[in-house]
C-alpha atoms as a printed R data frame, in Angstrom:
    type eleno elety resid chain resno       x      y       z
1   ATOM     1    CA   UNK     A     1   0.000  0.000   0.000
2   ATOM     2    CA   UNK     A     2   1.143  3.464  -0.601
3   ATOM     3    CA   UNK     A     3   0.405  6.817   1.219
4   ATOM     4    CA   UNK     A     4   0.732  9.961   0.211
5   ATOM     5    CA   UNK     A     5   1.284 12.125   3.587
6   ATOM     6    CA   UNK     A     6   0.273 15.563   3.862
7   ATOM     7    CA   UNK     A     7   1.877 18.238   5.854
8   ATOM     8    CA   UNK     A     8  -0.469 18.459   8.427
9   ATOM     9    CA   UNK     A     9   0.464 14.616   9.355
10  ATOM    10    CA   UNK     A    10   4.859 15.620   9.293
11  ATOM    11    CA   UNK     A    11   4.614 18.468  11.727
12  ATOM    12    CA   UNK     A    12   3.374 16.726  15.100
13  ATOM    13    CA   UNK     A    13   6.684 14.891  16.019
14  ATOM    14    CA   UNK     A    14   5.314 11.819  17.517
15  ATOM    15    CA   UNK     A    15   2.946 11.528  14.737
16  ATOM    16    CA   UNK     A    16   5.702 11.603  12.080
17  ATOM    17    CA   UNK     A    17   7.228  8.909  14.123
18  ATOM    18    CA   UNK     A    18   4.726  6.653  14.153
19  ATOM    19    CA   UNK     A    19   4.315  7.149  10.309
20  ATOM    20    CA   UNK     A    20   7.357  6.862   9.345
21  ATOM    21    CA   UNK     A    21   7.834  4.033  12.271
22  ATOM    22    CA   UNK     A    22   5.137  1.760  10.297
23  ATOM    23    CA   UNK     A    23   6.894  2.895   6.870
24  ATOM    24    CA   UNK     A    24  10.339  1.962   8.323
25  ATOM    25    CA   UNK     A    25   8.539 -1.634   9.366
26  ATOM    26    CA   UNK     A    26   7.272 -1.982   6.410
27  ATOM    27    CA   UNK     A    27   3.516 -1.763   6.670
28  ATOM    28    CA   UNK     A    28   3.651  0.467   3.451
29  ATOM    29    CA   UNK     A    29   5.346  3.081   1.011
30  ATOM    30    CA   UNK     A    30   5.300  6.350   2.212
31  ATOM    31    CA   UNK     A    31   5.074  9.270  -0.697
32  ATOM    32    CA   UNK     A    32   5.480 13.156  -0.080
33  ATOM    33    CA   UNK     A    33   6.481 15.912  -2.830
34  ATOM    34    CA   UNK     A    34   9.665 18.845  -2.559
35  ATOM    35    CA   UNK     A    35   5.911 21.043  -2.000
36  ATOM    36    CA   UNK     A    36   4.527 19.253   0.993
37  ATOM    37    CA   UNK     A    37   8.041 18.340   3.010
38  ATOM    38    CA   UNK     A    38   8.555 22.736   2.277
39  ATOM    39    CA   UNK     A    39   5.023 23.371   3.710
40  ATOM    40    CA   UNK     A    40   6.185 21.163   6.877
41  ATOM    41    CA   UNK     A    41   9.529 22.966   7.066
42  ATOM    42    CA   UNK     A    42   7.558 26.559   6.839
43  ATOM    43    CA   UNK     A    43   5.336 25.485   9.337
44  ATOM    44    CA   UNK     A    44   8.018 24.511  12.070
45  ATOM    45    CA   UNK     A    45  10.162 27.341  10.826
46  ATOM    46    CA   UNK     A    46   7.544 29.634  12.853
47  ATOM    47    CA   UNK     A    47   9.028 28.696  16.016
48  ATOM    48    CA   UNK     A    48  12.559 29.821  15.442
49  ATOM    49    CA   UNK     A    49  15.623 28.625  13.648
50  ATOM    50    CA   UNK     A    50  16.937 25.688  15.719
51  ATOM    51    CA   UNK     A    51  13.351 24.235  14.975
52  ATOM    52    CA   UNK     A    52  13.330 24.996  11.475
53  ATOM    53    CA   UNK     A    53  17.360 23.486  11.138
54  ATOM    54    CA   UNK     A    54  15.876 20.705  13.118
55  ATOM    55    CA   UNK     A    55  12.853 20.328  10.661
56  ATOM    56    CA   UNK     A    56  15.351 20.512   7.282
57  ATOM    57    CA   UNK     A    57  17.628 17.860   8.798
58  ATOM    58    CA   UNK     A    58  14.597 15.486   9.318
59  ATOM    59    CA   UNK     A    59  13.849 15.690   5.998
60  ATOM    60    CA   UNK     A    60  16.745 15.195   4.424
61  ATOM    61    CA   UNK     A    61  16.690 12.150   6.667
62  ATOM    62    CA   UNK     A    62  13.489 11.215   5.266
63  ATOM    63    CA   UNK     A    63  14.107 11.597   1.331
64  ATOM    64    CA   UNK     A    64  17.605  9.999   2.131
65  ATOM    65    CA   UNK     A    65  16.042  6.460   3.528
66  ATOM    66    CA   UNK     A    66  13.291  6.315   1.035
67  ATOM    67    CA   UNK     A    67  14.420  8.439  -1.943
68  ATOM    68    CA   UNK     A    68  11.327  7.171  -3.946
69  ATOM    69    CA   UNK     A    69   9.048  8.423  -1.908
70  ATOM    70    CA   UNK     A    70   9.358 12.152  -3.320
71  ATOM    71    CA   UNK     A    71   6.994 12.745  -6.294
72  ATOM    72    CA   UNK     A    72   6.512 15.910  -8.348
73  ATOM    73    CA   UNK     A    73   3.700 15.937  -9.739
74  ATOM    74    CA   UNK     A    74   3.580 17.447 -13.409
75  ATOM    75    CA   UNK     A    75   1.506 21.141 -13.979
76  ATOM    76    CA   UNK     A    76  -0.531 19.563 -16.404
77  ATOM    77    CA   UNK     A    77  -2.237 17.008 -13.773
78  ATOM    78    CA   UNK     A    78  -2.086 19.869 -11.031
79  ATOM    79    CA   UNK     A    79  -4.170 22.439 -13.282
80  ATOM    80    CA   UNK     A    80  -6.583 19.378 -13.751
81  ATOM    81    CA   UNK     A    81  -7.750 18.926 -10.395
82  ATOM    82    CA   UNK     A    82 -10.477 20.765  -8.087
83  ATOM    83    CA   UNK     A    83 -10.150 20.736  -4.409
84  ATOM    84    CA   UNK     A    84 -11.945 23.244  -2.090
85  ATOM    85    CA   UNK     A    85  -8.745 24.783  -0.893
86  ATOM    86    CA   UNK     A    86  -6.516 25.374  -4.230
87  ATOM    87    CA   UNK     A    87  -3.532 24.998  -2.046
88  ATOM    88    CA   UNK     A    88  -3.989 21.548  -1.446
89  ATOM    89    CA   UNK     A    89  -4.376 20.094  -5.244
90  ATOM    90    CA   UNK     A    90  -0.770 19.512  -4.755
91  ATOM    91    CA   UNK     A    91  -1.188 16.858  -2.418
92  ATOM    92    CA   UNK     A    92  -3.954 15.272  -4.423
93  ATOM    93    CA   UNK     A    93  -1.695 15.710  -7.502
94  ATOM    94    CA   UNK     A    94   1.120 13.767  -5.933
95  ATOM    95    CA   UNK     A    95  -0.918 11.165  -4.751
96  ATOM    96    CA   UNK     A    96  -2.305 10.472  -8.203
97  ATOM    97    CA   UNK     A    97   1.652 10.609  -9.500
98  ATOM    98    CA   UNK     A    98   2.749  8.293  -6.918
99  ATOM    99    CA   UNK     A    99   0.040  5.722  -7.808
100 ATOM   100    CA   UNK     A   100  -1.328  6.038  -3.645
101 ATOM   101    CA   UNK     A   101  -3.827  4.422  -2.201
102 ATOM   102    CA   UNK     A   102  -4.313  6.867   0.477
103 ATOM   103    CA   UNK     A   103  -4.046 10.366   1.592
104 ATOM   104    CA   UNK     A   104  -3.323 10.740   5.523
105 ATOM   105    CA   UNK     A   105  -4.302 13.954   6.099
106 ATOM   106    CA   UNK     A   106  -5.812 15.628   9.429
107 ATOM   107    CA   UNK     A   107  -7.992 17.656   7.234
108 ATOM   108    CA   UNK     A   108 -10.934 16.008   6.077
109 ATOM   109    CA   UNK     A   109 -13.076 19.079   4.643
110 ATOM   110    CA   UNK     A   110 -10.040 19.448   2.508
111 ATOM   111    CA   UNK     A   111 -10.297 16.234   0.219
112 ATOM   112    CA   UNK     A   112 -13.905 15.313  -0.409
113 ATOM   113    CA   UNK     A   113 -14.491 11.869  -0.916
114 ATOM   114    CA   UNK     A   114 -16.308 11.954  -3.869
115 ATOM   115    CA   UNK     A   115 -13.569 13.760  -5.702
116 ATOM   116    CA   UNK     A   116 -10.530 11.724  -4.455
117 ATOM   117    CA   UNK     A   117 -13.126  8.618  -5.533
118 ATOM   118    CA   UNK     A   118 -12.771  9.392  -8.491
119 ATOM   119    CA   UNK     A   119  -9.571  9.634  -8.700
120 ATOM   120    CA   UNK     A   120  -9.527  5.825  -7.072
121 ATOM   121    CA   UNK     A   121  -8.215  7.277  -3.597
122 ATOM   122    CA   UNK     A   122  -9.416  7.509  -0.218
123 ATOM   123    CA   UNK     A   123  -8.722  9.841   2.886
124 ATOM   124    CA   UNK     A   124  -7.876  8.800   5.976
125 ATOM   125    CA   UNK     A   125  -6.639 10.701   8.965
126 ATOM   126    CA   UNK     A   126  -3.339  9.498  10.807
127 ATOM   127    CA   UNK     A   127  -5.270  8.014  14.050
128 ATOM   128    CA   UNK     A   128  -7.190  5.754  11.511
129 ATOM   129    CA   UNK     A   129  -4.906  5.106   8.793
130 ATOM   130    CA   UNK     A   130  -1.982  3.921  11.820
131 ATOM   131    CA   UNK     A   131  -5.174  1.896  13.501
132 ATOM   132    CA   UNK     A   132  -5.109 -0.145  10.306
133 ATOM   133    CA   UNK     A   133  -1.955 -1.090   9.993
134 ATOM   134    CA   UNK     A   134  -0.400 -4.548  11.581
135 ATOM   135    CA   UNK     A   135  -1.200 -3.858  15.244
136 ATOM   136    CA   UNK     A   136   1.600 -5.867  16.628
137 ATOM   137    CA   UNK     A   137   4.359 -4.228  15.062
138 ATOM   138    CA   UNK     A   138   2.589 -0.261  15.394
139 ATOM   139    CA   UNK     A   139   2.914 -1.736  18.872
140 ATOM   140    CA   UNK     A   140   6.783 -2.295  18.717
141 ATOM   141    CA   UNK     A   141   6.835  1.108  16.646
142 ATOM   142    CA   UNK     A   142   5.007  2.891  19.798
143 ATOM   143    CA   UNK     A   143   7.189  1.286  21.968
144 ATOM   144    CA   UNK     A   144  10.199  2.718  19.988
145 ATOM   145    CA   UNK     A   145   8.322  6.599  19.635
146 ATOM   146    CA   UNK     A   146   7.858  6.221  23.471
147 ATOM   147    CA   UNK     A   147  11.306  5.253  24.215
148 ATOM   148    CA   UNK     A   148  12.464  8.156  22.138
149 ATOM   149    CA   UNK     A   149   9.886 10.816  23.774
150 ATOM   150    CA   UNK     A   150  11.429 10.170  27.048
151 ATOM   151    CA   UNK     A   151  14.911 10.071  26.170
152 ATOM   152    CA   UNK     A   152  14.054 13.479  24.721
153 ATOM   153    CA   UNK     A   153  12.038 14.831  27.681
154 ATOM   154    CA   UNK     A   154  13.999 13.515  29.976
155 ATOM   155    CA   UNK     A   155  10.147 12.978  31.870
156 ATOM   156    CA   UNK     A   156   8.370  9.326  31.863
157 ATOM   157    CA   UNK     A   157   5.775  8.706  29.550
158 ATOM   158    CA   UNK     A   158   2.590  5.754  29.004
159 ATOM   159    CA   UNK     A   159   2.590  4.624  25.366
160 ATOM   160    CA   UNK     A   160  -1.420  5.870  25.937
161 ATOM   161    CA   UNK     A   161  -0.631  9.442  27.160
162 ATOM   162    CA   UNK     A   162   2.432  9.844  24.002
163 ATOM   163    CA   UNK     A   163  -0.660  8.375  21.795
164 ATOM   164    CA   UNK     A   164  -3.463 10.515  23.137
165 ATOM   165    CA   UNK     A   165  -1.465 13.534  23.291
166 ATOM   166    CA   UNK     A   166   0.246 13.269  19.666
167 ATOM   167    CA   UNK     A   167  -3.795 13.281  18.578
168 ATOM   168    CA   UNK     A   168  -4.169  9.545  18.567
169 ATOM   169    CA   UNK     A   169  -6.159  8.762  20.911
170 ATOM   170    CA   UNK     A   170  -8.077  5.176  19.057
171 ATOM   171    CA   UNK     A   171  -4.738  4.014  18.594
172 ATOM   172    CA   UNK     A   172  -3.879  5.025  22.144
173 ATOM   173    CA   UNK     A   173  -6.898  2.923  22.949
174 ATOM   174    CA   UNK     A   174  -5.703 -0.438  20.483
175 ATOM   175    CA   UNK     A   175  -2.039 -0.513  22.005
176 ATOM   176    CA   UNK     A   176  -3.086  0.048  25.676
């Protein structure tokens, strides 16, 4: 299965984690284009400059360890589509370029249903898309995310609170 991953879905650490966790395990083929791992940069880049830095490093990371996930999309298929909010057509260009299955997005009212039908994609937000994934290894993934959370924080956390917190709360609920 592939996944075309929106913006929205990058920013929220622990939610990239657990993304790119079940990616990295192998429970499908992330995709992303240069246009949505900028819009995640941008976005972090409002806290300051260590974040930003912090941000561009991850994502050279990213395209480094799957370097076929990055799809440009051509103008011709972008100037196509309709969304409601022109600035996402991107996304729903580079999933159609990528051949995905699925858009993970947090913002439903963004990609109708109807229209991405008929483009033979579907929208799914992270909680769900992660909650439908091979629940014994997004539990070995979680374990790893928590792990890392705490190692960062230097504070304890529950797999459940990380979960909840990183706006996961049904797959909070799976793995407790």
């Amino acid at each position: 299965m592939k996944a075309t991953l929106d913006a929205c879905v990058l920013y929220p650490t622990v939610m990239r984690q657990m993304l790119l966790g079940a990616a990295e395990a192998g429970l499908y083929t992330p995709l992303w284009s240069p246009r949505i791992l900028e819009e995640w940069a941008r976005a972090v880049a409002r806290l300051g400059p260590r974040d930003e830095a912090i941000a561009r490093a991850d994502i050279a990371q990213m395209r480094a360890r799957w370097p076929m996930a990055c799809v440009t999309p051509p103008d011709s298929l972008i100037r196509r589509l309709h969304l409601p909010d022109v600035n996402d057509i991107h996304v729903l260009a580079s999933a159609i370029a990528g051949s995905a299955d699925v858009i993970v997005t947090q913002n439903a009212a963004d990609f109708p249903r109807g229209i991405l039908a008929e483009e033979g994609l579907r929208r799914q937000d992270a909680d769900q898309f992660l909650r439908g994934l091979d629940t014994h290894a997004m539990a070995r993934v979680a374990e790893q995310v928590r792990r890392e959370a705490e190692r960062l924080s230097g504070e304890p956390w529950t797999i459940r609170a990380l979960l909840k917190k990183a706006r996961l709360p049904r797959l909070a609920k799976l793995l407790d």
